[in-house]
CHARMM-style PDB file with segment names, atoms N, HN, CA, C and O in Angstrom:
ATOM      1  N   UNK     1      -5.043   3.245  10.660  1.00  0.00      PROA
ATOM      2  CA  UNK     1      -4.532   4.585  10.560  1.00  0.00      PROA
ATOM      3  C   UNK     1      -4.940   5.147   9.200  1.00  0.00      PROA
ATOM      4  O   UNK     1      -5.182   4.272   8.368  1.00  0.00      PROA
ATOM      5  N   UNK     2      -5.096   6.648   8.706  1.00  0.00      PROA
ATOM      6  HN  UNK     2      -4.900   7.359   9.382  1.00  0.00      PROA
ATOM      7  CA  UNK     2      -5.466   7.131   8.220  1.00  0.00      PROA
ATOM      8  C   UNK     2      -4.755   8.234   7.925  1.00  0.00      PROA
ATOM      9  O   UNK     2      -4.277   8.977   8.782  1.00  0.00      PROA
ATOM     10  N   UNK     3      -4.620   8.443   6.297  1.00  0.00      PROA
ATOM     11  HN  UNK     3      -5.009   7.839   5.601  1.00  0.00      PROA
ATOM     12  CA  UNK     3      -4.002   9.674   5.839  1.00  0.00      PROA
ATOM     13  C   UNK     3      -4.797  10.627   4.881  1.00  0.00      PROA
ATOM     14  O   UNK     3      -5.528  10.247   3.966  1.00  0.00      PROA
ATOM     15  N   UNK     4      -4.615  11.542   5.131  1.00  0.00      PROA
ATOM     16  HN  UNK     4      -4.022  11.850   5.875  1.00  0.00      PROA
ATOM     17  CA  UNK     4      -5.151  12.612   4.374  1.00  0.00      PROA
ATOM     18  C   UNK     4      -4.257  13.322   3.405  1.00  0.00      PROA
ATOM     19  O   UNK     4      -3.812  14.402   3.793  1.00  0.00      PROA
ATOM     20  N   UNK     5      -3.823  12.793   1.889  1.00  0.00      PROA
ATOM     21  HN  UNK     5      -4.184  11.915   1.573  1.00  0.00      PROA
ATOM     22  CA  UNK     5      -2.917  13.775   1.329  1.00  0.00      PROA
ATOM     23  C   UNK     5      -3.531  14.906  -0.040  1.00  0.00      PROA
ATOM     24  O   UNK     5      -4.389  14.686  -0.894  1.00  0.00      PROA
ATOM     25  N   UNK     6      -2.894  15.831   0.148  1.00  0.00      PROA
ATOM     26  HN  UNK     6      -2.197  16.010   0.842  1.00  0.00      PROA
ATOM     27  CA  UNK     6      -3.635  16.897  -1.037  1.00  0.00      PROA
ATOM     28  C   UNK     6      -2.620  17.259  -2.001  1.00  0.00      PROA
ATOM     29  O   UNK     6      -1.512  17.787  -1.906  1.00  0.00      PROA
ATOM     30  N   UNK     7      -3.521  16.699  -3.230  1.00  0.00      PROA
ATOM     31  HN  UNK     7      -4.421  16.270  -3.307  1.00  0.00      PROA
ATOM     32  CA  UNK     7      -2.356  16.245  -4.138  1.00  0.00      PROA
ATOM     33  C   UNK     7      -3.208  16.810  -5.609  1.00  0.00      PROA
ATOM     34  O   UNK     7      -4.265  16.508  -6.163  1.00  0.00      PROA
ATOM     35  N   UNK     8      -1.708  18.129  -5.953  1.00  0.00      PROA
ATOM     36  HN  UNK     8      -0.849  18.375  -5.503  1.00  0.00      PROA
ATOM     37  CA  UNK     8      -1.766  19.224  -6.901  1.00  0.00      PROA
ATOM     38  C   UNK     8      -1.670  18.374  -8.122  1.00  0.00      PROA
ATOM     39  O   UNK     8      -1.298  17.218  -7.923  1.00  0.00      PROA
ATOM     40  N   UNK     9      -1.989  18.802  -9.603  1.00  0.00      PROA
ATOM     41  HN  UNK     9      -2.290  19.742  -9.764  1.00  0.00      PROA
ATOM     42  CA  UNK     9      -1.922  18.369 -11.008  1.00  0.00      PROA
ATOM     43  C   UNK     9      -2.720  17.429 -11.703  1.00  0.00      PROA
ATOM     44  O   UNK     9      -2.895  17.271 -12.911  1.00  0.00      PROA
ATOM     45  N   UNK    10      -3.343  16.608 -10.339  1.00  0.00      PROA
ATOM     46  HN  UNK    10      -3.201  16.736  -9.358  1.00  0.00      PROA
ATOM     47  CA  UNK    10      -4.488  15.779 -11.285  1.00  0.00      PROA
ATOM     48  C   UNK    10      -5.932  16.553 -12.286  1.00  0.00      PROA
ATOM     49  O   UNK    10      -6.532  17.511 -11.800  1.00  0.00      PROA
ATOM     50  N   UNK    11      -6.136  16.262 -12.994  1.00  0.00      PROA
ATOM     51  HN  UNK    11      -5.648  15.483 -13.389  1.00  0.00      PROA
ATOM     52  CA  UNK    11      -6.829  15.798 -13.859  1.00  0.00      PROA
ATOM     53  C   UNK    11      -8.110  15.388 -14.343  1.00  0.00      PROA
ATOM     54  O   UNK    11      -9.030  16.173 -14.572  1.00  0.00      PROA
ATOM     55  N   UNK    12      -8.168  13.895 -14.526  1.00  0.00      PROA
ATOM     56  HN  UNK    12      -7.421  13.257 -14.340  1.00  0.00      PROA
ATOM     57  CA  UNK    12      -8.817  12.855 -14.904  1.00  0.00      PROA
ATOM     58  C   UNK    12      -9.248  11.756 -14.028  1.00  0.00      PROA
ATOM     59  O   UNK    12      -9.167  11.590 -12.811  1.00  0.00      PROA
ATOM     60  N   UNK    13      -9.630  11.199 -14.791  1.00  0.00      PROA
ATOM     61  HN  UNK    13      -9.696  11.334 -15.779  1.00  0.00      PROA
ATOM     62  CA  UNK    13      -9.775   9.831 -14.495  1.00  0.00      PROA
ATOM     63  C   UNK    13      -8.117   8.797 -14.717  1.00  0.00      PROA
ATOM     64  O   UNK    13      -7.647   7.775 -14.217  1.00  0.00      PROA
ATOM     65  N   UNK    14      -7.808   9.540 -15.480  1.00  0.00      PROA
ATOM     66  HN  UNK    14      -8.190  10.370 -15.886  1.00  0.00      PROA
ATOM     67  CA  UNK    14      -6.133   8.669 -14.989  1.00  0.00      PROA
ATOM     68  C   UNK    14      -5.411   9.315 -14.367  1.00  0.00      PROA
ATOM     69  O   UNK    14      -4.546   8.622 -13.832  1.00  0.00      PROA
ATOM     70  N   UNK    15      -5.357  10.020 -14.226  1.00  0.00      PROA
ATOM     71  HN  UNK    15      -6.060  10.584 -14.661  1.00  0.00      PROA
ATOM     72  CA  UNK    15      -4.569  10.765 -13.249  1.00  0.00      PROA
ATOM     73  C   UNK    15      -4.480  10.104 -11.822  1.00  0.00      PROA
ATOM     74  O   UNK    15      -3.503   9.865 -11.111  1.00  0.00      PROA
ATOM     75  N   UNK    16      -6.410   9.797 -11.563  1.00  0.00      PROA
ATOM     76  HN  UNK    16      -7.203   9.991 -12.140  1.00  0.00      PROA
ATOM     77  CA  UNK    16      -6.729   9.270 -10.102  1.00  0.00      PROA
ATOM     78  C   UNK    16      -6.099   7.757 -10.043  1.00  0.00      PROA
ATOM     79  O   UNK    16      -5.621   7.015  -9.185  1.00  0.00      PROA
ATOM     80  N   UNK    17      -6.355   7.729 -11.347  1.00  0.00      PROA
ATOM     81  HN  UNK    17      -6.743   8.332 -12.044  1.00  0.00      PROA
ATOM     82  CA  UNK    17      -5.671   5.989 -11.478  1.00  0.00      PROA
ATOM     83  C   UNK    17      -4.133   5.817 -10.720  1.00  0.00      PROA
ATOM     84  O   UNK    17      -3.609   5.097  -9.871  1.00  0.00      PROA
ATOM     85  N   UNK    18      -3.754   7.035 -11.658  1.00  0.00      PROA
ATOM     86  HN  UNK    18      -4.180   7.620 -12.348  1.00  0.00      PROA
ATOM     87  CA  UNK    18      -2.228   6.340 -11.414  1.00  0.00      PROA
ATOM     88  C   UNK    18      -1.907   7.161  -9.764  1.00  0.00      PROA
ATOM     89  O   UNK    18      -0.832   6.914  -9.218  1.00  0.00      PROA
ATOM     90  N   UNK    19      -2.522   7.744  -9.342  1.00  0.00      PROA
ATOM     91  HN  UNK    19      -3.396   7.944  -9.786  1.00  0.00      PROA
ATOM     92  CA  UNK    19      -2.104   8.094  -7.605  1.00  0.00      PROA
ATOM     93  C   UNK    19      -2.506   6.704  -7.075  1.00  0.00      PROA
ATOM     94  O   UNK    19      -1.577   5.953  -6.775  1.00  0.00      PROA
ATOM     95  N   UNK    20      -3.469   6.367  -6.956  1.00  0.00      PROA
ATOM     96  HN  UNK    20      -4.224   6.976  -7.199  1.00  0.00      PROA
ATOM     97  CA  UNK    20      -4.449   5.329  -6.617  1.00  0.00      PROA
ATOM     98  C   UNK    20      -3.360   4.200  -6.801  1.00  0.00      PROA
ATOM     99  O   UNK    20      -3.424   3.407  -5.862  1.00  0.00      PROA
ATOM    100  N   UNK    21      -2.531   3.931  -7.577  1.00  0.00      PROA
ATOM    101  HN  UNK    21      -2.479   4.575  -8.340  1.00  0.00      PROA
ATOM    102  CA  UNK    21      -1.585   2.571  -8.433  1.00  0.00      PROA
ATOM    103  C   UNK    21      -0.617   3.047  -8.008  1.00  0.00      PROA
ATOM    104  O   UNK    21       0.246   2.188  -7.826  1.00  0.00      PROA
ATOM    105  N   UNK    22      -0.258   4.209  -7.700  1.00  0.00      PROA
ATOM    106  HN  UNK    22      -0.959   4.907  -7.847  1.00  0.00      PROA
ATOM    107  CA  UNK    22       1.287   4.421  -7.038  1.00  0.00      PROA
ATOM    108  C   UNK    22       1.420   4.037  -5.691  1.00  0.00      PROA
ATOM    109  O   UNK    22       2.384   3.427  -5.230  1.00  0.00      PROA
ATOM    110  N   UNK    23       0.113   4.530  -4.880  1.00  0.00      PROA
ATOM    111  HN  UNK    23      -0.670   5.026  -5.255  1.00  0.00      PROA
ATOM    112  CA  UNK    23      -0.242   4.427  -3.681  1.00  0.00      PROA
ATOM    113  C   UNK    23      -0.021   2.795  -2.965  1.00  0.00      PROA
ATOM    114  O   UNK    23       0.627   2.341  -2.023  1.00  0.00      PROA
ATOM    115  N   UNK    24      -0.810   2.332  -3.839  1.00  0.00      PROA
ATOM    116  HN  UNK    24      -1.337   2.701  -4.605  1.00  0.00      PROA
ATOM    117  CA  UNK    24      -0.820   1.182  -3.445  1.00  0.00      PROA
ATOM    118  C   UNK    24       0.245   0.159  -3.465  1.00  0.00      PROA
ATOM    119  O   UNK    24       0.198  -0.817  -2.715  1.00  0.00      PROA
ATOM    120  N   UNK    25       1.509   0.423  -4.575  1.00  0.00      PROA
ATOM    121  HN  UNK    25       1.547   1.215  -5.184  1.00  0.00      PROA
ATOM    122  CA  UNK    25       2.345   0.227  -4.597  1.00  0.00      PROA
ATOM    123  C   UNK    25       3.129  -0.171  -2.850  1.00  0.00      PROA
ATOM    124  O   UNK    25       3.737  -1.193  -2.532  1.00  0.00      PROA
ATOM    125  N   UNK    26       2.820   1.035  -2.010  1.00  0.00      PROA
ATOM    126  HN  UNK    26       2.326   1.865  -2.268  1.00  0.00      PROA
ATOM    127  CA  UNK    26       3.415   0.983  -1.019  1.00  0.00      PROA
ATOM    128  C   UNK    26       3.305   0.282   0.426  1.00  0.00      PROA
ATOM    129  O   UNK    26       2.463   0.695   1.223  1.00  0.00      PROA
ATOM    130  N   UNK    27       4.044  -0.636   0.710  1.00  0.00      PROA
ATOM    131  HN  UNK    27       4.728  -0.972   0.063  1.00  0.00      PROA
ATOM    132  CA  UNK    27       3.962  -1.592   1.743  1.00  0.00      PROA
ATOM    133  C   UNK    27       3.594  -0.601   3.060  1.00  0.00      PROA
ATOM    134  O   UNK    27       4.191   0.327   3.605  1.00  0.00      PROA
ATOM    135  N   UNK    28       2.418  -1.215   3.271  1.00  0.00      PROA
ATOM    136  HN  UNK    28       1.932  -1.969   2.828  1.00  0.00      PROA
ATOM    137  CA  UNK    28       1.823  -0.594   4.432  1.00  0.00      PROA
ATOM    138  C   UNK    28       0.070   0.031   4.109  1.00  0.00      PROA
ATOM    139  O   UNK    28      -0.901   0.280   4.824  1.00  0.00      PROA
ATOM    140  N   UNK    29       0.359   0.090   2.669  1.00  0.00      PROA
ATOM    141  HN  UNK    29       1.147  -0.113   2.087  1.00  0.00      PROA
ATOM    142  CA  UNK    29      -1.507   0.958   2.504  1.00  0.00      PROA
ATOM    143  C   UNK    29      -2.375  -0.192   2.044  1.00  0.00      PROA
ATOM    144  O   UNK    29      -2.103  -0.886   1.064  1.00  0.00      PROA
ATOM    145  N   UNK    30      -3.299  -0.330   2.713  1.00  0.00      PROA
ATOM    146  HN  UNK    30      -3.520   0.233   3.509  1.00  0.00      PROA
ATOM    147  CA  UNK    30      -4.128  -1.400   2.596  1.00  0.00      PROA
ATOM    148  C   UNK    30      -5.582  -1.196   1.476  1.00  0.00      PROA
ATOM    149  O   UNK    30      -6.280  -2.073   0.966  1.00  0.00      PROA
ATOM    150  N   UNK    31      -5.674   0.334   1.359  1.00  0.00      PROA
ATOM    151  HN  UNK    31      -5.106   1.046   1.773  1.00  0.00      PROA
ATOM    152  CA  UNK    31      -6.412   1.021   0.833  1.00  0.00      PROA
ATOM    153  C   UNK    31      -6.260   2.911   0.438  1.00  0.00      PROA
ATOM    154  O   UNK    31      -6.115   3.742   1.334  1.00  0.00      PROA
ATOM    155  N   UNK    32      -6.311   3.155  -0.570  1.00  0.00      PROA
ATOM    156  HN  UNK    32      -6.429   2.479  -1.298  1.00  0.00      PROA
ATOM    157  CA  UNK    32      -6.467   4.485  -1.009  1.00  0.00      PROA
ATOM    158  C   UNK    32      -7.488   4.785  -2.680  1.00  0.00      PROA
ATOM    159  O   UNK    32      -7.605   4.315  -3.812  1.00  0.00      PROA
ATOM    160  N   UNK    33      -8.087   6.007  -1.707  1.00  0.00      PROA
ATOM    161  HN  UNK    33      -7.993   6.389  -0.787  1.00  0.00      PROA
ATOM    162  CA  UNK    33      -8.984   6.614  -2.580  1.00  0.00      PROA
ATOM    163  C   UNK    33      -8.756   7.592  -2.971  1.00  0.00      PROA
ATOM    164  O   UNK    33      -8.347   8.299  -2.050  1.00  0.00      PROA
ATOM    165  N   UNK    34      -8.798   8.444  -4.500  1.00  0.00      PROA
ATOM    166  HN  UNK    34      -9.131   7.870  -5.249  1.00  0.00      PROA
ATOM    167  CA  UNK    34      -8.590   9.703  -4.991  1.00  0.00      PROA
ATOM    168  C   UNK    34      -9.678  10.596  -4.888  1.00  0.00      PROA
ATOM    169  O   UNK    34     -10.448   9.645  -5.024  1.00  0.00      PROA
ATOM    170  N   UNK    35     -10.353  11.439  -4.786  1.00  0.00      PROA
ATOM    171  HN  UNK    35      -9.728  12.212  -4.675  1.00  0.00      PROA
ATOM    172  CA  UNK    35     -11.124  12.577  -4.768  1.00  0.00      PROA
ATOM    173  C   UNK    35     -10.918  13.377  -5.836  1.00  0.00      PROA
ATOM    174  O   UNK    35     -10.509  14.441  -5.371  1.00  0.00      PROA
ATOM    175  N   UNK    36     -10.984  13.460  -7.179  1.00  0.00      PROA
ATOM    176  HN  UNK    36     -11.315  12.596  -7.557  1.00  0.00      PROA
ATOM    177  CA  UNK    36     -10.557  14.518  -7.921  1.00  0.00      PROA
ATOM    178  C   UNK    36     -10.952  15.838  -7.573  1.00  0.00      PROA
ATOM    179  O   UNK    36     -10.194  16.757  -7.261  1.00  0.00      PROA
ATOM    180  N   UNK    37     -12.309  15.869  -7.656  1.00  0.00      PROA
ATOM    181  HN  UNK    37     -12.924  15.123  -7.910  1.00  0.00      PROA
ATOM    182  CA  UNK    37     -12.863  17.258  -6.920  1.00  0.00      PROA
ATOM    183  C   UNK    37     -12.110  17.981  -5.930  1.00  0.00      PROA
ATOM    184  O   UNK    37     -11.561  19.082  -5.989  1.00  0.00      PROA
ATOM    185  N   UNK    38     -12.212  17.009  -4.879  1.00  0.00      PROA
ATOM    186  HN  UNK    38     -12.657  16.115  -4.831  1.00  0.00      PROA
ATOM    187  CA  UNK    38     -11.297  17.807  -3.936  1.00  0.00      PROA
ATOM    188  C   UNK    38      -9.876  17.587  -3.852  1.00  0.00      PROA
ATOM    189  O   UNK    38      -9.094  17.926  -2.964  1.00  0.00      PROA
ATOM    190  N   UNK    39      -9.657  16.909  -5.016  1.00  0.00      PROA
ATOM    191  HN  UNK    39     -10.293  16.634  -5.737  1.00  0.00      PROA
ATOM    192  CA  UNK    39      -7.837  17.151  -4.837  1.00  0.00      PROA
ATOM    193  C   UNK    39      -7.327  16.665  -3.799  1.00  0.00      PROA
ATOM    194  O   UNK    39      -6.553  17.403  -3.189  1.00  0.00      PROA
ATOM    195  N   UNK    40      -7.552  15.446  -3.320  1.00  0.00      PROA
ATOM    196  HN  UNK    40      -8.181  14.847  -3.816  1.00  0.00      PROA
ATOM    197  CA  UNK    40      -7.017  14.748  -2.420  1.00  0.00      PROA
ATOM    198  C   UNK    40      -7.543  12.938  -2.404  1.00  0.00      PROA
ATOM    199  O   UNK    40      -8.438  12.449  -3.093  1.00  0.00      PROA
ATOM    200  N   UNK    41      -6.691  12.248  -1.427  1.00  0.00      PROA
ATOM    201  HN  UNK    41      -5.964  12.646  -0.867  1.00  0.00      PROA
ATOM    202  CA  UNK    41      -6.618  11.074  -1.643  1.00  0.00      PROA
ATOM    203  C   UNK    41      -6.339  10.457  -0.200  1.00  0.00      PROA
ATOM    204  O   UNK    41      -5.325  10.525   0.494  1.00  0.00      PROA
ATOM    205  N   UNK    42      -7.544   9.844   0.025  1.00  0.00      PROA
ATOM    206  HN  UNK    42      -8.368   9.789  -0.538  1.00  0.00      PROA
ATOM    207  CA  UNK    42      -7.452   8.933   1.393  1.00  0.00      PROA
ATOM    208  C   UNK    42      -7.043   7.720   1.736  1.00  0.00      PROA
ATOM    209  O   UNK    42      -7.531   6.756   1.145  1.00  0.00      PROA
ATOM    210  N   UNK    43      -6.105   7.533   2.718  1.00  0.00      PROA
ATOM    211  HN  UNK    43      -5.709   8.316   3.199  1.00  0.00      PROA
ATOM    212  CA  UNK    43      -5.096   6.285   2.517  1.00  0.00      PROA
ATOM    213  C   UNK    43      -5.289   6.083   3.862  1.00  0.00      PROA
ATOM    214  O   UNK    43      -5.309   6.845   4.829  1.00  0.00      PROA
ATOM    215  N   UNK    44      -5.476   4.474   3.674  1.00  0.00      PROA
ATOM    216  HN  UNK    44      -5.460   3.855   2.888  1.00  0.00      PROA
ATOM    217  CA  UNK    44      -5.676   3.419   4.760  1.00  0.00      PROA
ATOM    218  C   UNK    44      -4.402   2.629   5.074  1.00  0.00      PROA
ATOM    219  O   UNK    44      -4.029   1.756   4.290  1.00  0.00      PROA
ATOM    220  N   UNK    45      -3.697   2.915   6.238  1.00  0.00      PROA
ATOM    221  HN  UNK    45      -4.001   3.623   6.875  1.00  0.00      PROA
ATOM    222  CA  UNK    45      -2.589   2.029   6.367  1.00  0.00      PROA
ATOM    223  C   UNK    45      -2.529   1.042   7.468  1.00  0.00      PROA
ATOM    224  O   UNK    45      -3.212   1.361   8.441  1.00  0.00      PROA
ATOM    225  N   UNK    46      -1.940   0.021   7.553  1.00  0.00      PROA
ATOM    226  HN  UNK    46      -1.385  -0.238   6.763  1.00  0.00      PROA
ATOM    227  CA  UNK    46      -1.695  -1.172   8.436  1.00  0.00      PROA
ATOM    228  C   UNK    46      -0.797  -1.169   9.308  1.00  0.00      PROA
ATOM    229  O   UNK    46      -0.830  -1.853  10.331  1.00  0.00      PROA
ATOM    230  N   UNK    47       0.376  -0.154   8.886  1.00  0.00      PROA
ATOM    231  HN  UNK    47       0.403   0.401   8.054  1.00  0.00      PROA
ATOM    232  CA  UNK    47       1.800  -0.319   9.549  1.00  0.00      PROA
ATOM    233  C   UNK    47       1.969   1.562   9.414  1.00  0.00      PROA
ATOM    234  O   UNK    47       1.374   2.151   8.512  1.00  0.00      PROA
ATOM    235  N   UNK    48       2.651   2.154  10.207  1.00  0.00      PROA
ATOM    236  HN  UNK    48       3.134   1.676  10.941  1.00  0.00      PROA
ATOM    237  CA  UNK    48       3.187   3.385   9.977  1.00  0.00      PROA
ATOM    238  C   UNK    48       3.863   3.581   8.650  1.00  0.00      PROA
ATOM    239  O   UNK    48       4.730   2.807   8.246  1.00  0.00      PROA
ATOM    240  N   UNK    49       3.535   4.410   8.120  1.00  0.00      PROA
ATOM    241  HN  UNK    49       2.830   5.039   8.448  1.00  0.00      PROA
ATOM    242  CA  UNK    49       4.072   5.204   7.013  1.00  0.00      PROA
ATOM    243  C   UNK    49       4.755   6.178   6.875  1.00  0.00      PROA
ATOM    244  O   UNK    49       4.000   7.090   6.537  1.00  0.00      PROA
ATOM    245  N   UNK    50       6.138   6.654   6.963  1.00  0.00      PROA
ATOM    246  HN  UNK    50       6.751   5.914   7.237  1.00  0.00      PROA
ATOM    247  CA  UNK    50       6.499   8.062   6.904  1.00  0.00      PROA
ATOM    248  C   UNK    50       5.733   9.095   5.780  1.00  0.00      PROA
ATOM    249  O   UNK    50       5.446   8.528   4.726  1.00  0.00      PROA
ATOM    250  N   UNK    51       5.456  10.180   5.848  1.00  0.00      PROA
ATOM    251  HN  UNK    51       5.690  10.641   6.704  1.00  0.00      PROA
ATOM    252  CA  UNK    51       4.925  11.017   4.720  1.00  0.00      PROA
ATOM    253  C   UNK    51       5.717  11.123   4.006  1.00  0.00      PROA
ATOM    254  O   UNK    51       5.235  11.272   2.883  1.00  0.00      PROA
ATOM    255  N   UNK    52       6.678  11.132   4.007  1.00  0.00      PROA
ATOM    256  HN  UNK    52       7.070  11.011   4.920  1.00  0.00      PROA
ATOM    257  CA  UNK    52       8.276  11.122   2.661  1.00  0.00      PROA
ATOM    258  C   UNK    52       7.834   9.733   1.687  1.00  0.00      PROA
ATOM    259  O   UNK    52       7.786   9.595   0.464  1.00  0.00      PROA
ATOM    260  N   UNK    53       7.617   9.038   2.525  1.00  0.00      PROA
ATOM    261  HN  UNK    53       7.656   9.150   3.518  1.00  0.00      PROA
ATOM    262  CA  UNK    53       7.430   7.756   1.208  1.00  0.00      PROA
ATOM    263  C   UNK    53       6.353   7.635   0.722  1.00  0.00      PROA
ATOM    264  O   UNK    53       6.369   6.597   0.060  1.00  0.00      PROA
ATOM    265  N   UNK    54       5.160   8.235   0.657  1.00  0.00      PROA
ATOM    266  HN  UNK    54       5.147   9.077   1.195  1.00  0.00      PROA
ATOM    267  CA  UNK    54       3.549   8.745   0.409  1.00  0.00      PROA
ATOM    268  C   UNK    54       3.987  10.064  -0.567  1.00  0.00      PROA
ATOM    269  O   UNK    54       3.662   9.843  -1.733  1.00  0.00      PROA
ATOM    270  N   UNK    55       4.632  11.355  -0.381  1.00  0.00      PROA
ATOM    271  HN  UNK    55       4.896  11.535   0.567  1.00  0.00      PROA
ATOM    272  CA  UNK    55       5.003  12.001  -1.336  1.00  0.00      PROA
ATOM    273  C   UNK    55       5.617  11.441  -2.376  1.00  0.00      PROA
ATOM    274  O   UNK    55       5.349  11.531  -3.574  1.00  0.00      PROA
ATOM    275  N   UNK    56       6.583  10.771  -1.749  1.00  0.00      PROA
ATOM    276  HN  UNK    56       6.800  10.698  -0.776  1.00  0.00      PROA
ATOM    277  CA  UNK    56       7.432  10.350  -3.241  1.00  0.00      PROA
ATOM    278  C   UNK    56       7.062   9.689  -4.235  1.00  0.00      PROA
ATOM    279  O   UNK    56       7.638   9.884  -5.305  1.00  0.00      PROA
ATOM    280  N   UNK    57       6.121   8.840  -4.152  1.00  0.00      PROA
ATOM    281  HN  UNK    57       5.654   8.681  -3.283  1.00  0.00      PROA
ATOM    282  CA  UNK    57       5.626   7.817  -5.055  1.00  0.00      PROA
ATOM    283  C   UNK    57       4.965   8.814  -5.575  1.00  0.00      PROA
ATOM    284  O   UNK    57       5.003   8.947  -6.799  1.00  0.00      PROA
ATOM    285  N   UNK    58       4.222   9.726  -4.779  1.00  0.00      PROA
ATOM    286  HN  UNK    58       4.192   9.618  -3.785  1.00  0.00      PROA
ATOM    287  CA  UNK    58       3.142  10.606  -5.918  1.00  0.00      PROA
ATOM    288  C   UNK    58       3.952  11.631  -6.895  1.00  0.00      PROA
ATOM    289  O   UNK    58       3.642  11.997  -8.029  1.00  0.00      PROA
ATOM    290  N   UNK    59       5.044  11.968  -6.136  1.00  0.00      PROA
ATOM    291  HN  UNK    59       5.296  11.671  -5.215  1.00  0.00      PROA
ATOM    292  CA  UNK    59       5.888  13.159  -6.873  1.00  0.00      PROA
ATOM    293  C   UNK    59       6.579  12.236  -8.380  1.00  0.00      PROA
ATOM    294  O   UNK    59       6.663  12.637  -9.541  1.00  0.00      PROA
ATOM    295  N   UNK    60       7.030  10.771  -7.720  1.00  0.00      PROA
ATOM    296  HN  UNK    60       6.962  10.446  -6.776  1.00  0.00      PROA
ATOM    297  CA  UNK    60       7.326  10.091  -8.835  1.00  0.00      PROA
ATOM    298  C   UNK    60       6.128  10.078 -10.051  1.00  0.00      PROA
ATOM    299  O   UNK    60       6.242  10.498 -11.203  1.00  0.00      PROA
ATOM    300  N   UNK    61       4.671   9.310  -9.254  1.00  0.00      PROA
ATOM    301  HN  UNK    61       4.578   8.968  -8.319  1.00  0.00      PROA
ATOM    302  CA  UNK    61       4.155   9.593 -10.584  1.00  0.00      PROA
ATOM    303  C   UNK    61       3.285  10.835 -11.702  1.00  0.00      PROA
ATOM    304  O   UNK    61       2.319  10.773 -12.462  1.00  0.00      PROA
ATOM    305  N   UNK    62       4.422  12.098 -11.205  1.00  0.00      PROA
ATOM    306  HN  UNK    62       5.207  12.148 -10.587  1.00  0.00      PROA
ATOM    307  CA  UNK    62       4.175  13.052 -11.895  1.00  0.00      PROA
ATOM    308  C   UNK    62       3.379  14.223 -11.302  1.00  0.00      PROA
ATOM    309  O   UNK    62       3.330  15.322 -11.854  1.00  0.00      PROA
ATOM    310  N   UNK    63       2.736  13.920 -10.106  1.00  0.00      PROA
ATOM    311  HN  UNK    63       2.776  13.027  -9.657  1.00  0.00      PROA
ATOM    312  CA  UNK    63       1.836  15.253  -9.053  1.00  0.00      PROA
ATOM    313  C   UNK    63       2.670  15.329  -8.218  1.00  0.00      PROA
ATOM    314  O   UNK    63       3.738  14.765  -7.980  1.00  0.00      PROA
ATOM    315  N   UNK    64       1.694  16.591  -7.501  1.00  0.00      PROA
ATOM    316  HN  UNK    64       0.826  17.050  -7.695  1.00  0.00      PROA
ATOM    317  CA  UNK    64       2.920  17.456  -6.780  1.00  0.00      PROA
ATOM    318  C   UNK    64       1.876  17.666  -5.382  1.00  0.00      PROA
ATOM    319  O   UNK    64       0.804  18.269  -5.426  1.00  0.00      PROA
ATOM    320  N   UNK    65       2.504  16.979  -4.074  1.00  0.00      PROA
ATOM    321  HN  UNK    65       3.375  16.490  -4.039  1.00  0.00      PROA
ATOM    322  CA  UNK    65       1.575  16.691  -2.845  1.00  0.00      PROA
ATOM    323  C   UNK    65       1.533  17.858  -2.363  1.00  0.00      PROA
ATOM    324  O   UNK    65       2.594  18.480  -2.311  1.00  0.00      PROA
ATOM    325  N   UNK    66       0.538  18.361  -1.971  1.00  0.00      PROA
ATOM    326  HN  UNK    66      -0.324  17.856  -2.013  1.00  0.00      PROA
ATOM    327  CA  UNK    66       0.738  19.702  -1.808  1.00  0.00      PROA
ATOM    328  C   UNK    66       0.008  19.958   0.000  1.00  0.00      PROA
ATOM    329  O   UNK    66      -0.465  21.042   0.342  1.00  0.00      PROA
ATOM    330  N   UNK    67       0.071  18.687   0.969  1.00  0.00      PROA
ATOM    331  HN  UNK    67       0.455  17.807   0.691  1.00  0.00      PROA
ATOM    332  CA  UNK    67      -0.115  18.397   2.357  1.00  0.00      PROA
ATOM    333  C   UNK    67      -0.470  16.957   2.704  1.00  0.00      PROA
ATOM    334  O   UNK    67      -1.145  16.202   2.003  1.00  0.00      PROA
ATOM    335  N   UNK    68       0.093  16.676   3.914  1.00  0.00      PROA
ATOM    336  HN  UNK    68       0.640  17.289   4.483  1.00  0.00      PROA
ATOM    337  CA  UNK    68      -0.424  15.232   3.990  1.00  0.00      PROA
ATOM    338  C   UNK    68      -0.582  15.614   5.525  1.00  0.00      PROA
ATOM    339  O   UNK    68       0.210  16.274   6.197  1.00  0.00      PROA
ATOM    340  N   UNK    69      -2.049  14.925   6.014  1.00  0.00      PROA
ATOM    341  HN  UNK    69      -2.692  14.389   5.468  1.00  0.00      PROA
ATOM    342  CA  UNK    69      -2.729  15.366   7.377  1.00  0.00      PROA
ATOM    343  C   UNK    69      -3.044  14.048   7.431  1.00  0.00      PROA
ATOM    344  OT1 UNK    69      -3.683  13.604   8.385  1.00  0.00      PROA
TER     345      UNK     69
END
């Protein structure tokens, strides 16, 4: 399964880091990639994910999700 989230305030190169490190944090993503350019971040999951727990980690680490498809 596959997520598409678009995610406002990044940056950098750390910025992508720490979505990328929050992300992964979460039981179920087996893989996620940041896009700075395009302001979004592709997430590979194993198990269903609610989008509430994919926002939150990002809202925790400081961005602001601004869609998850």
């Amino acid at each position: 399964m596959q997520k598409i989230i678009n995610i406002d305030g990044m940056s950098c190169g750390h910025c992508t880091a720490a979505v990328e490190k929050a992300l992964g944090s979460v039981n179920g993503v087996t893989d996620a990639k940041v896009d700075l350019a395009a302001k979004r971040a592709v997430v590979h999951l194993n198990i269903p994910v609610d989008d509430e727990v994919l926002a939150d980690v990002i809202n925790n680490a400081g961005f602001t999700v601004a869609g998850i498809q």
